[in-house]
C-alpha positions in Angstrom: 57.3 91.5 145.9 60.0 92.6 143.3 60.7 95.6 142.2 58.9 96.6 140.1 59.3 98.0 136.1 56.4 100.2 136.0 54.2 101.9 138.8 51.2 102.8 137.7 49.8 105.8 140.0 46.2 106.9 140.4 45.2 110.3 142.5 41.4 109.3 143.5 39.3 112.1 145.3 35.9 111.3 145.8 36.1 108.8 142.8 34.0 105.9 144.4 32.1 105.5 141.2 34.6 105.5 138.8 37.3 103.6 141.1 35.9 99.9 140.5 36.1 100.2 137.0 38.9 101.6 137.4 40.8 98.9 139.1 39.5 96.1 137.4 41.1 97.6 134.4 44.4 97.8 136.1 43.9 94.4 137.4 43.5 92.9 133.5 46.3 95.2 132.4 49.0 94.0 135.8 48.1 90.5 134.9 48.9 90.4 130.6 52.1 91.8 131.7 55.8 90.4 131.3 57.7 92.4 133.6 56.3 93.5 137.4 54.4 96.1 138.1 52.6 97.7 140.9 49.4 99.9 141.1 49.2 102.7 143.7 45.9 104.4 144.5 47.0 108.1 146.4 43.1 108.8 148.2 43.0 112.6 149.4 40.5 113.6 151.5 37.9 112.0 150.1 34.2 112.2 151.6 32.8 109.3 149.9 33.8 105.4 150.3 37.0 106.0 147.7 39.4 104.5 150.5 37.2 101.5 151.5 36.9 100.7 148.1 40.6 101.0 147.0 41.5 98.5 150.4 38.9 95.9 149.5 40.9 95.1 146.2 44.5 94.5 147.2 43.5 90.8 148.2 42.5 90.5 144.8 45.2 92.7 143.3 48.6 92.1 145.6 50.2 94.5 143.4 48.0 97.4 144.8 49.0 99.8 147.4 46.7 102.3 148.7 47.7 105.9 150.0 45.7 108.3 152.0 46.4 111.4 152.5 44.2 114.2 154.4 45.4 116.9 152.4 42.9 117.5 148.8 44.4 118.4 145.9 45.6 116.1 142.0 48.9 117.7 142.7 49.9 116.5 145.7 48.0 113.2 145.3 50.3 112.9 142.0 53.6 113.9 143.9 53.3 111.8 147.0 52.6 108.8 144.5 55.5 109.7 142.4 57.7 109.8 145.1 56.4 106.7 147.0 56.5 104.5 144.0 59.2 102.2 143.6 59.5 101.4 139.9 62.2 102.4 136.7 58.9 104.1 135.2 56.3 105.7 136.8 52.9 106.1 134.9 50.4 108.9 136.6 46.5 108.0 134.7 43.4 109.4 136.2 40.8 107.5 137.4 38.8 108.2 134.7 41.2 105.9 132.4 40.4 108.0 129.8 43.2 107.0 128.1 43.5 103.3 128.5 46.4 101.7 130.3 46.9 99.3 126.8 48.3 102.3 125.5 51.3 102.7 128.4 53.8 100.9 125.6 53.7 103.6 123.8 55.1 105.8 126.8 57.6 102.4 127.7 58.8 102.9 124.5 59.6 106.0 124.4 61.5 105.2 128.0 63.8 102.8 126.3 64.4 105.0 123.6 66.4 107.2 126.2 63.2 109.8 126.8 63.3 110.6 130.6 59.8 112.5 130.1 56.9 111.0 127.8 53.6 112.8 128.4 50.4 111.7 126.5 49.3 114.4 124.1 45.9 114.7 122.1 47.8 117.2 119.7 50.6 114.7 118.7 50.8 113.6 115.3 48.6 110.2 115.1 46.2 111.3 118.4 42.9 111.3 118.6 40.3 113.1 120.6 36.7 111.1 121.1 33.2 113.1 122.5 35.3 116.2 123.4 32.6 119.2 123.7 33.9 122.0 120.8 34.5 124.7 123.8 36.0 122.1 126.3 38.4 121.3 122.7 39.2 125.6 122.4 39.6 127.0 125.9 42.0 124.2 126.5 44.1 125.5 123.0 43.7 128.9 124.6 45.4 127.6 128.1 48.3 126.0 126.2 48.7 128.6 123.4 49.4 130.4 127.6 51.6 127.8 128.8 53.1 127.8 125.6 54.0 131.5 125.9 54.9 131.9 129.1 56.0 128.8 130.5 56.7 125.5 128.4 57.9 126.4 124.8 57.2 123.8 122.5 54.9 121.5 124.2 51.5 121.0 122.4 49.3 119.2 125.6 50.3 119.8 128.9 47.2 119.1 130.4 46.7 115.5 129.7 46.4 113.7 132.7 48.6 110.5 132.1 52.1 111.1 132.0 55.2 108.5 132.3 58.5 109.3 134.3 61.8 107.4 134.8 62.9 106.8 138.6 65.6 109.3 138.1 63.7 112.4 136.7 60.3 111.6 138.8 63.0 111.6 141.9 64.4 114.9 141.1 61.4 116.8 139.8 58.7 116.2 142.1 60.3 117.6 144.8 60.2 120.9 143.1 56.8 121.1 142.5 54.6 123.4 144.9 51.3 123.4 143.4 48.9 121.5 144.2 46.4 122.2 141.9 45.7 121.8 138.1 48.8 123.6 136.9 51.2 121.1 138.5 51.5 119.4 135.5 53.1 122.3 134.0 55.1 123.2 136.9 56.6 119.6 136.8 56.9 119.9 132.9 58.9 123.5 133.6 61.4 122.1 136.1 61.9 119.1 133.5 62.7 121.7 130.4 64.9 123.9 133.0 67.1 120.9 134.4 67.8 119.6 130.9 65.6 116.2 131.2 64.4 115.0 127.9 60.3 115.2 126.9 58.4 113.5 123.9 54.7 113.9 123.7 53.5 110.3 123.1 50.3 110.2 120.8 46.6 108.8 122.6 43.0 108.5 121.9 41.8 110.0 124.2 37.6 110.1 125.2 36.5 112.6 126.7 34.1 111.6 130.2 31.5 113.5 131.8 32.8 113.7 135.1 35.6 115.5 134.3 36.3 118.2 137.5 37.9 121.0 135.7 35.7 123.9 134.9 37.4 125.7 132.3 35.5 129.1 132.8 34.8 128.8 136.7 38.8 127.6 136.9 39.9 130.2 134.6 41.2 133.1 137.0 43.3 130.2 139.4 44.9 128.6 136.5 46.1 132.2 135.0 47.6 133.1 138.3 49.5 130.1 139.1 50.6 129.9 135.3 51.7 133.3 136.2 53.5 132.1 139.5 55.3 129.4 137.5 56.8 131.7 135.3 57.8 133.6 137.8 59.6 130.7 139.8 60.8 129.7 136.4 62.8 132.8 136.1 64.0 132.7 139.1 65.7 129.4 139.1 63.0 127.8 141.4 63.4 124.6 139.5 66.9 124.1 139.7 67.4 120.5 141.3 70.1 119.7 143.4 72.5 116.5 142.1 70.9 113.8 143.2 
């Protein structure tokens, strides 16, 4: 296969239901395409047929590769895809897809503008939000008016799961990153801002889905602390990266 322009990478944990869907989508998406791409699906420690299904589909999609790893956790399913992926742009999306992949141009374009950093943002100018639940909507303005304050100045939505790197900056960052759970984002988005790499928030619609994991109230406590620990790393010069 050649290498590809855009990796498209997909952290499934017990996502058996959602994953067919899922993959077909990636399949239409792959196949409308002008330049090559490839689709990897990181499964970690899954209980549920999430790796079964993800093998059964590379016959039909070649451009699929399927990681498993036995250690849980978005973060580290998101890093070891990162790292393992082998295109100039590399596209995290959960499985969910709420956020369709037909709006990845947006995040290409900002690419070839020169950004080395495009996240997807539901606070951008032009974005839209679709079925969100009004206190789902304010405790996660609460967490980023946090992360805001204490970690990543200027940055509006952290937290949205689909986020588009160049080779170079996914290369460098995600070796920084130590957490493993829902603040990675913002650990990965700290050690961008400290190492000078640039970062647009790209506007989506984005619909909300009611299998969503994170429990903003149950979750609350962890995601303080390790916004806390970021900040401390942070100041520390945790995420300085060595020349590559």
């Amino acid at each position: 296969m050649e290498t590809p322009y855009l990796s498209i990478i997909i952290p499934a944990h017990n996502e058996a239901l959602r994953l067919p869907a899922a993959l077909e989508h990636a399949q239409a998406f792959v196949r409308a395409q002008s330049y090559p791409c490839e689709v990897l699906v990181v499964e970690n420690a899954s209980r549920d047929d999430t790796a079964a299904i993800a093998t059964s589909w590379q016959e039909r999609l070649p451009e699929l590769r399927v990681l498993r790893l036995a250690k849980p956790g978005k973060g580290n399913a998101v890093k070891v895809g990162m790292l393992a992926a082998r295109g100039a742009c590399r596209y995290m999306a959960d499985t969910d897809l709420s956020v369709p992949l037909e709006e990845i141009p947006r995040f290409l374009d900002a690419m070839q503008a020169g950004v080395q950093v495009a996240i997807g943002s539901r606070e951008a100018p032009g974005a839209r939000r679709i079925g969100e639940p009004f206190y789902r909507h304010w405790s996660g303005r609460f967490f980023n008016l946090l992360v805001r304050r204490w970690v990543v100045p200027g940055i509006q939505d952290t937290q949205c799961g689909f986020k588009c790197f160049t080779a170079e900056a996914a290369e460098a960052l995600f070796p920084l990153q130590t957490m493993d759970g829902w603040s990675f984002d913002v650990e990965v988005l700290a050690a961008a801002q400290q190492n000078g790499y640039s970062i647009q928030e790209v506007p989506v619609t984005w619909t909300y889905g009611t299998g969503s994991r994170i429990q903003p109230l149950r979750d609350a406590y962890a995601l303080v602390r390790e916004l806390w620990q970021i900040r401390a790393n942070a100041r520390r010069g945790a995420y300085r990266a060595r020349p590559l």
